[in-house]
N, C-alpha and C positions, 0 to 999 in steps of 0.2 A: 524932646529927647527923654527917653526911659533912662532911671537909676544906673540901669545896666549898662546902656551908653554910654553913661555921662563916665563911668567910672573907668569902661574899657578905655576911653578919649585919654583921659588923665593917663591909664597906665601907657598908652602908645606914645603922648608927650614926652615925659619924663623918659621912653624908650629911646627916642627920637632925640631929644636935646644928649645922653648919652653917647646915644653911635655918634654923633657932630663931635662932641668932647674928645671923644676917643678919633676921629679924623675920617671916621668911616662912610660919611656922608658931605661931600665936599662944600663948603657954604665960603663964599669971599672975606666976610667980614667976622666967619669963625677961627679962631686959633685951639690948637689942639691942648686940652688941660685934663690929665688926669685924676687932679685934686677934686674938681666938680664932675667928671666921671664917676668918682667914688662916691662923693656924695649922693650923686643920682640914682645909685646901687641902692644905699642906703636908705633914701627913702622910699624908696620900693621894697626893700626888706622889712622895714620899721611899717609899711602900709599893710602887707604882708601878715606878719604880728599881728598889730593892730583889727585886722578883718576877721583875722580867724573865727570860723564857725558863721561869719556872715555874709557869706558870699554864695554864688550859686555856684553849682559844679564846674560850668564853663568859665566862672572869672577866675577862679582859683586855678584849671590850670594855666588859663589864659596869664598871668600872674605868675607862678613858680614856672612857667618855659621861658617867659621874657627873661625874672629873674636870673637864669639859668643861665640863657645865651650872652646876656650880656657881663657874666661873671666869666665865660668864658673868652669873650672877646676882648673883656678887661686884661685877664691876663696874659691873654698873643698878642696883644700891643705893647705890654709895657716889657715884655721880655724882646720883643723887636728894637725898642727905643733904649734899652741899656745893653744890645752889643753893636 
Protein backbone atom coordinates (compact mmCIF):
# COMPACT_ATOMS: atom_id res chain seq x y z
CA UNK A 1 0.00 0.00 0.00
CA UNK A 2 1.09 3.53 -1.14
CA UNK A 3 1.39 6.52 1.59
CA UNK A 4 -1.63 7.80 -0.09
CA UNK A 5 -3.67 4.66 0.72
CA UNK A 6 -2.50 4.13 3.79
CA UNK A 7 -3.79 7.60 4.79
CA UNK A 8 -6.98 7.72 2.72
CA UNK A 9 -7.73 3.98 5.00
CA UNK A 10 -7.19 5.94 8.34
CA UNK A 11 -9.38 8.91 7.13
CA UNK A 12 -12.42 6.54 5.91
CA UNK A 13 -11.93 4.60 9.43
CA UNK A 14 -12.04 7.27 11.72
CA UNK A 15 -15.18 8.29 9.06
CA UNK A 16 -16.64 5.08 9.65
CA UNK A 17 -16.29 4.53 13.44
CA UNK A 18 -18.16 8.25 13.35
CA UNK A 19 -21.23 7.58 11.21
CA UNK A 20 -21.50 4.08 13.80
CA UNK A 21 -21.14 6.78 16.87
CA UNK A 22 -23.61 8.93 15.44
CA UNK A 23 -26.08 5.60 14.66
CA UNK A 24 -25.84 5.97 10.99
CA UNK A 25 -24.54 2.78 10.25
CA UNK A 26 -26.28 0.04 12.21
CA UNK A 27 -23.78 -2.39 14.06
CA UNK A 28 -25.46 -4.89 16.99
CA UNK A 29 -22.84 -4.53 19.53
CA UNK A 30 -22.63 -0.48 18.75
CA UNK A 31 -24.40 2.02 20.99
CA UNK A 32 -24.91 5.43 19.63
CA UNK A 33 -22.27 8.09 21.52
CA UNK A 34 -21.86 11.44 20.53
CA UNK A 35 -19.03 12.06 22.98
CA UNK A 36 -16.59 9.81 20.76
CA UNK A 37 -18.54 11.18 17.54
CA UNK A 38 -17.01 14.47 18.57
CA UNK A 39 -13.91 13.09 19.25
CA UNK A 40 -13.73 11.42 15.96
CA UNK A 41 -14.30 15.04 14.38
CA UNK A 42 -11.63 16.12 16.23
CA UNK A 43 -9.25 14.08 15.27
CA UNK A 44 -9.75 14.47 11.77
CA UNK A 45 -9.60 18.26 12.28
CA UNK A 46 -6.39 18.17 14.43
CA UNK A 47 -4.99 15.55 11.38
CA UNK A 48 -6.31 18.25 9.14
CA UNK A 49 -3.95 21.00 11.07
CA UNK A 50 -1.46 18.89 11.39
CA UNK A 51 -0.96 17.81 7.30
CA UNK A 52 -1.47 21.11 6.06
CA UNK A 53 0.85 21.80 3.01
CA UNK A 54 1.53 18.01 3.04
CA UNK A 55 -0.81 16.44 1.43
CA UNK A 56 -1.64 15.86 -2.24
CA UNK A 57 -4.60 17.75 -3.89
CA UNK A 58 -6.93 14.79 -3.70
CA UNK A 59 -6.27 13.94 0.04
CA UNK A 60 -6.86 17.28 1.13
CA UNK A 61 -10.18 17.36 -0.33
CA UNK A 62 -10.64 13.90 0.22
CA UNK A 63 -10.22 15.23 4.07
CA UNK A 64 -12.06 18.73 4.25
CA UNK A 65 -15.45 16.87 2.48
CA UNK A 66 -15.30 14.03 4.89
CA UNK A 67 -14.66 16.63 7.42
CA UNK A 68 -17.48 18.56 6.14
CA UNK A 69 -20.21 15.87 6.00
CA UNK A 70 -19.69 14.58 9.00
CA UNK A 71 -19.78 18.00 10.95
CA UNK A 72 -22.99 18.13 9.23
CA UNK A 73 -24.32 14.97 10.23
CA UNK A 74 -23.07 15.54 13.60
CA UNK A 75 -25.33 18.25 13.88
CA UNK A 76 -28.83 16.56 12.42
CA UNK A 77 -28.53 14.07 14.87
CA UNK A 78 -28.03 15.71 17.83
CA UNK A 79 -30.63 18.28 17.23
CA UNK A 80 -32.89 15.02 16.37
CA UNK A 81 -31.89 13.44 19.80
CA UNK A 82 -32.83 16.77 22.00
CA UNK A 83 -36.44 17.23 20.63
Amino acid sequence: MTDGNLFSTLIFSLSRLCLMDMGYMSEELHEVNFKSAQNNIDILNMLKDKTQNNLTEEEDKLLQSIIYDLQLKYVEKTKQQSS
